[in-house]
N, C-alpha and C positions, 0 to 999 in steps of 0.2 A: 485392551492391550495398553492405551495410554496410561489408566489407572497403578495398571503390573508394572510398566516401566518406570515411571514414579514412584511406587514401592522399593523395585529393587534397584534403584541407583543409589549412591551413597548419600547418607543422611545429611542435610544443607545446614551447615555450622553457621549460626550466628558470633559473631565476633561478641565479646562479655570486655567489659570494662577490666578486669584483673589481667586482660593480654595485652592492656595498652601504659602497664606498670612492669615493665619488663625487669625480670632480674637484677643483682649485684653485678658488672662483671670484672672489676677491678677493686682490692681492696676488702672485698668481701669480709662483715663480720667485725669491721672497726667503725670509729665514728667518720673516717673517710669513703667510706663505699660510695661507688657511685655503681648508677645502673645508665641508661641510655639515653634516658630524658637530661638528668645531670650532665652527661657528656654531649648533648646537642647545646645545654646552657654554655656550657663553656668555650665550645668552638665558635657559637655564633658569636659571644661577647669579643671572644679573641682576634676573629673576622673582622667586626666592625672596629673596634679599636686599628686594627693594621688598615683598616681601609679607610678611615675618619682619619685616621694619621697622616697614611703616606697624602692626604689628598689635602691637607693643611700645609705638608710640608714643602708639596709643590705647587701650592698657591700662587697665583699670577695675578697682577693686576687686572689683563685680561682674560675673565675665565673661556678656560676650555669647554666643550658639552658637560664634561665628567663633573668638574667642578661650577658650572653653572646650573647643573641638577640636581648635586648635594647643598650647594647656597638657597635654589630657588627652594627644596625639601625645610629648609631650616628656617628660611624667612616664611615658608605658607605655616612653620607651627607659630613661630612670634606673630605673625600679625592678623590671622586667621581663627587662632586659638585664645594665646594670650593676652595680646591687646585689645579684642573683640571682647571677650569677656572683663580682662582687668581693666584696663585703659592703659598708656605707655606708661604711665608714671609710675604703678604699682606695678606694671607688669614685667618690669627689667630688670626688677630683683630675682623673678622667677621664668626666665627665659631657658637659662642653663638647666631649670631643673625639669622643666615641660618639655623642652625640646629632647634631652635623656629618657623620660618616661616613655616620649610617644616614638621615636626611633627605637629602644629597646623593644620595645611592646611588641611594635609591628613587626620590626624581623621576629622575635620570638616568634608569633603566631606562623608565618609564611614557612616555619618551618617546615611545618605539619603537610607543605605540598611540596618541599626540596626535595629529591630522589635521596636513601639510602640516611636520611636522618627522618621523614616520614612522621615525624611526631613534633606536635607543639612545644615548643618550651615549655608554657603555659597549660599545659594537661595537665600539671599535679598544681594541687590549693598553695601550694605553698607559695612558687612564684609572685602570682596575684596576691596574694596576703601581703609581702614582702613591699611589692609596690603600692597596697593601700596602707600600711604603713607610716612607708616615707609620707605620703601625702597627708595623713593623720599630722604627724609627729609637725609637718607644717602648716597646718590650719590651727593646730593649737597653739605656736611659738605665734605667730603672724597675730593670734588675741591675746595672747599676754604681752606681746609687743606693743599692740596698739593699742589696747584696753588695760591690760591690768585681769591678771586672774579674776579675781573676785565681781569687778566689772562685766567681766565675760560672761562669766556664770549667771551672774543675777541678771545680762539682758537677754541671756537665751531659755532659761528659766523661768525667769518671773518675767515676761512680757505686761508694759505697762499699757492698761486698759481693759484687762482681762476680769474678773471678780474675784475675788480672795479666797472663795471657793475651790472657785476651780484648779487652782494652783497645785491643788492635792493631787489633781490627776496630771495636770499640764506639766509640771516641774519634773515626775520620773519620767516621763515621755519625750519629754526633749533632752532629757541629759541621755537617754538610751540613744538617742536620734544621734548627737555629736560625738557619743561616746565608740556606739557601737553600730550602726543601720548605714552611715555614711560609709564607713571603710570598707564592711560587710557588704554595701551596695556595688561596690568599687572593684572587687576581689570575686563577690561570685557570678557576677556578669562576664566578665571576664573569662574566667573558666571554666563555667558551663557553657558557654558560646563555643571555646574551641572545642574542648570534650563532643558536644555535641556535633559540629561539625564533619570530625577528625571522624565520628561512630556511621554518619550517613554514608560519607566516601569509602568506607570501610566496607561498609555492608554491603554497596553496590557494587563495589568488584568483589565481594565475596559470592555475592548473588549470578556476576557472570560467568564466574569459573565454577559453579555448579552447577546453571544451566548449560555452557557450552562445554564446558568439559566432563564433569563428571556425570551428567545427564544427559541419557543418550537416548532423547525421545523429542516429542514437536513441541516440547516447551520451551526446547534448545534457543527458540527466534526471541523469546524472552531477555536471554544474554544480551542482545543486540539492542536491545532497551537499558536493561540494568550497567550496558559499558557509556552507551551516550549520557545516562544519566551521571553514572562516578566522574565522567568529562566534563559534566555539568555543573556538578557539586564542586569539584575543584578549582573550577574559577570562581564560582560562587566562594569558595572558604577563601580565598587567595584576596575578594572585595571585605568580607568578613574580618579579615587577619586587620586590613587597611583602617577600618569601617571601626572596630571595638579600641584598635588604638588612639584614635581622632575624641571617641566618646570620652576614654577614658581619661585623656587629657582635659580635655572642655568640663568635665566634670570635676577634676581635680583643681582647674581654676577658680571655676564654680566656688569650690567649699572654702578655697583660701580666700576668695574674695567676700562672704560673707564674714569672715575675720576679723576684717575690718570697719572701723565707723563709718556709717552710711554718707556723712557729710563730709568724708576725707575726699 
């Protein structure tokens, strides 16, 4: 009888990646369409901006909670992130750009558990691209800066000590490495983390509204698993969301600080 009713309950949908790229719905059919992921980018940047504003603008000497939990948020990325990695003196030039990455970042991700926006920012490749990117674009200014292009190239290429040999295989290996493996490290950690995340919490409550609702036999107590788990998963993505932004910072100091000459 168990068997029969399992048979004939409705068949248990797994959720597929092309439902979490949802439609056009504004725009449709120009180079401005946006579909829902685009329209969660834009409200949350719009958010943060009115909420970074008004909270600068009402600045007090003595901060409020409000504003001594957006101070204490932006002093744990400068001194926790960027100073730890760069040290103060290098690290003040890139304050303003670490602190933007890793606040973007992280609301982006925390998206994907906001009621009625439900999706990452960070779900499609692009986003993360965009932010390995900017971080490209300045680990390579930062060695022409302080090196000298051709300085650059010939000390992360031709490492001295190595056999002249080897340089055949070592030289296209590490120009891939700064060219392409560092941003590419950067961009799909990132968004397979949320992707993959955003697919677990998905499944589990797709998993409990087929056991308890649409299946109407003694597998039903199953729901009762697959709901504590999606309750599970969501604070879990919510440390995740926190957790890939912190990395992707420390990592992007990381690459700019190799940049630079070791004896600066």
């Amino acid at each position: 009888m168990g068997t029969t009713g399992v048979a004939l309950a409705a068949e248990f949908h797994v959720p597929q990646i092309d439902e979490f790229l949802p439609p056009e719905i504004i725009f449709a059919g120009t180079p401005f369409a946006m579909n829902r992921i685009v329209m969660v980018r834009l409200i949350a940047t719009a958010v943060m901006l009115l909420v970074f504003g008004i909270t600068a603008a009402r600045a007090k000497l003595i901060p409020g909670r409000w504003q001594g939990a957006v101070e204490w948020l932006i002093e744990f990325v400068q001194n926790n992130i960027v100073y730890e990695v760069m040290g103060e003196l290098r690290g003040k030039r890139y304050v303003p750009m670490i602190t933007t990455l890793f606040l973007t970042i992280m609301v982006f991700n925390l998206c994907g558990i906001i009621p009625f926006a439900n999706m990452s920012a960070n779900a499609t490749f692009v986003m993360p691209l965009l932010f390995a990117v900017w971080t490209f674009v300045q680990y390579w200014r930062a060695a022409i800066r302080e090196k000298g292009l051709l300085a650059y190239l010939k000390e992360e290429l031709l490492p001295e000590g190595v056999p002249i040999p080897v340089y055949i295989i070592l030289a296209p290996m590490q120009l891939i490495d700064i060219v392409l493996i560092r941003p590419a490290s950067l961009a799909i950690r990132l968004f397979a983390n949320m992707v993959a995340g955003h697919l677990i919490v998905a499944l589990c409550f797709a998993a409990t509204q087929f056991f308890l609702i649409e299946s109407h036999n003694m597998m039903a107590g199953f729901g009762v698993l697959t709901l504590a788990g999606g309750f599970i998963m969501t604070l879990f993505e919510a440390f995740v969301a926190a957790l890939q932004a912190f990395i992707f910072a420390t990592l992007s100091c990381v690459y700019i600080n190799l940049s630079y000459p070791e004896e600066a």
